[in-house]
N, C-alpha and C positions, 0 to 999 in steps of 0.2 A: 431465463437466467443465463451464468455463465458457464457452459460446458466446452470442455475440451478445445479452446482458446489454441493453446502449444500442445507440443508434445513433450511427453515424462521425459524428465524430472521435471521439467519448466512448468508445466501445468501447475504442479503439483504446489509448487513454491507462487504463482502469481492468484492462485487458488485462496492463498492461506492470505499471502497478502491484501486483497478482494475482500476480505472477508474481516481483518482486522480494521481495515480503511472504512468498512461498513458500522464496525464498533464501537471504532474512535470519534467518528461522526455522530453515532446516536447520543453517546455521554458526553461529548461537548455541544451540544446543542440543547442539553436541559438544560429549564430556563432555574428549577431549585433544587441543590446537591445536598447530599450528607458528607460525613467523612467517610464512608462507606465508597459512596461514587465517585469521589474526588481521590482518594487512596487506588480507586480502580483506574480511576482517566491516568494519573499521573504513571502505573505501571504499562497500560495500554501505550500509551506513549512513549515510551522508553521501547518498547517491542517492535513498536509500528520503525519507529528511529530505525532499527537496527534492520527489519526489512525490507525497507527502502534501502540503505544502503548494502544489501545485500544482494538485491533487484538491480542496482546501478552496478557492483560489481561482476556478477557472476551471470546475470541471466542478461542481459544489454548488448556485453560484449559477442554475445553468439549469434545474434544477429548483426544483417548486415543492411543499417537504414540508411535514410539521407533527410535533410531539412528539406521541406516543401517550398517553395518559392518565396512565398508572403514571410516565411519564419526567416528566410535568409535577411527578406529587408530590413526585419529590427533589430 
């Protein structure tokens, strides 16, 4: 699995993240919902939203990357 990736706090937050990406996948991927799992996808969603862009602003910037060659040419 995924262990210790970054180091605290960043672990801690791409952890969570990892982990909602894994849940949003399962309930949109059944093939028949209730309003039960559909009332779930649509708040999972809204969460997952909010930790991506959370991921983009806070934990992104502390790194320090570069585009690979082939990603430059697109």
């Amino acid at each position: 699995m995924f262990k210790d990736l970054l180091d605290d706090p960043h672990n801690k937050q791409v952890m969570k993240l990892l982990y909602q990406t894994a849940e949003w996948h399962a309930l949109a991927k059944l093939r028949m919902h209730t309003d039960l799992t559909l009332e779930h996808l649509h708040c999972i969603t809204k969460e997952f939203g909010s930790l991506m862009r959370q991921f983009r602003d806070h934990i992104c910037p502390q790194f320090n990357t570069a585009k690979l060659s082939h990603e430059v040419a697109i």
